[in-house]
N, C-alpha and C positions, 0 to 999 in steps of 0.2 A: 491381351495381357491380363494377368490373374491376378488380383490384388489383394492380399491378405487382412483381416482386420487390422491386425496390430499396424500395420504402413497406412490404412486407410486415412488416420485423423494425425498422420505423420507433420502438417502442416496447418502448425499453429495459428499463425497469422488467419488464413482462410477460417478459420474456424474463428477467430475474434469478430470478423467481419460480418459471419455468418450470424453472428450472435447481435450484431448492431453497436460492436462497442467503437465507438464515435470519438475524432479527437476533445469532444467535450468532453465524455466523461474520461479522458487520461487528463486533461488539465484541470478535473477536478479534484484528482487524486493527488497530483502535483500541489497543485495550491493547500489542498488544506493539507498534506506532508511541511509545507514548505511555512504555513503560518504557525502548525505545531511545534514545529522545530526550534522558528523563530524566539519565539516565545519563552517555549521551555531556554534556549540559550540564554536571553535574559534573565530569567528565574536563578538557572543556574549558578551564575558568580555569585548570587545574595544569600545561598541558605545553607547549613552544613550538610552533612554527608547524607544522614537517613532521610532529609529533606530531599536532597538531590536523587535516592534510591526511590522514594515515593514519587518524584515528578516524570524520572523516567520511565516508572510503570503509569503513571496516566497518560503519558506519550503511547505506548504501547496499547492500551486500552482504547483511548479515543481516535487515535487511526485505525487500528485493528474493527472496529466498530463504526467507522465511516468506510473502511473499504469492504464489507461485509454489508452495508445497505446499500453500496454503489453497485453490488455483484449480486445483490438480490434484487436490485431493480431492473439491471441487464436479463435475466432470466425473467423475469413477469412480461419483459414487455417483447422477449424473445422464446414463448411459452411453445408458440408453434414452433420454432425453429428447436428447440431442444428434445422435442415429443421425434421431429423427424431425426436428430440426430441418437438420439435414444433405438429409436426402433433400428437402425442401422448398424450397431453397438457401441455407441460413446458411452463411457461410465464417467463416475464423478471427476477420478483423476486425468483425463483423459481433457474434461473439460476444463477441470481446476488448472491443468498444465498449457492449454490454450490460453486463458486469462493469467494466468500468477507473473509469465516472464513481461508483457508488455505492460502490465498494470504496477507491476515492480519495477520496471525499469524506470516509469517514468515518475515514483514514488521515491526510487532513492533521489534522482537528481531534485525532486521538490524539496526533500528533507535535506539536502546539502545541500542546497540554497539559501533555505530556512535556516540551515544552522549556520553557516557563517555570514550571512545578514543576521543573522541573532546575535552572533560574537561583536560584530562591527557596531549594533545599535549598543552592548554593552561599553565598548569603548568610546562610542558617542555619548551618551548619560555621565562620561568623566568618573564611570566604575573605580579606577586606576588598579595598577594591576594585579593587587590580590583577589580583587573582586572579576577578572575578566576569569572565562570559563577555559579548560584546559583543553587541549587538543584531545584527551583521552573520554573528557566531558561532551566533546563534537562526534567523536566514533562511536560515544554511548547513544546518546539520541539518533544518529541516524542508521545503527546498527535494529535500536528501538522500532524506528519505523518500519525498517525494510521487515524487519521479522511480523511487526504488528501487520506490516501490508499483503504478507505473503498468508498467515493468518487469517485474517478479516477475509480475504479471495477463498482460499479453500471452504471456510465458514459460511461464506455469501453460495458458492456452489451448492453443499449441502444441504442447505435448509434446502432451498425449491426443488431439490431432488427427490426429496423424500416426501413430499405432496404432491 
């Protein structure tokens, strides 16, 4: 049976494996999605609007930049396996699309965790409820990450590509 490239790297999963990516490093994606989230939710109720526009672009920034050294360290320590998937013709997106759906999945569910244990510890601190964060403020931040996480993976691809 004749297998065309494009069907070749049709099987993401295999290809995450191939590359070593470990339930470690999805729980760490997970965790720090889920303490940035946290956090920022806190933040949230306490500061007005451009405050809250600024915290969400650090949200964005700072997981965008943790999942981009999590995906350039999967490639260093998976140098041989991406040289043999190279010669065979994987390109960036090929790979980016291997890593972004499982590395994001388990990104969003960290960051909506993070964010509604963020709401929760706000109404534990006795915020009351002008000060608790808005439903619209919980889709912002975990909107934030997924996008910084999918981001930060294409970014982490890249770089060790091109060296």
């Amino acid at each position: 049976m004749k297998m065309s490239r494009g069907n070749m790297f049709s099987g993401s999963s295999i290809v995450a494996r191939s590359l070593k990516v470990t339930r470690a490093t999805y729980g760490v994606v997970a965790i720090v999605n889920a303490a940035v989230a946290a956090n920022a939710m806190v933040a949230l109720g306490r500061i007005g609007l451009v405050g809250q526009a600024v915290l969400v672009s650090v949200v964005f920034v700072s997981v965008a930049l943790t999942a981009m050294a999590v995906c350039t360290d999967i490639f260093n320590r998976s140098s041989q396996t991406v040289a043999n998937l190279r010669s065979i013709g994987a390109t960036t997106g090929i790979l980016s699309y291997a890593l972004m759906f499982s590395v994001l999945f388990y990104g969003l569910g960290g960051a909506a965790l993070g964010a509604f244990a963020g709401v929760g510890l706000s109404a534990g601190f006795g915020a009351g409820l002008a000060a608790l964060p808005l439903l619209i403020d919980v889709l912002a931040v975990v909107a934030a990450s997924c996008a910084a996480t999918a981001a930060g993976v294409y970014l982490g691809v890249r770089a060790p590509w091109r060296s």
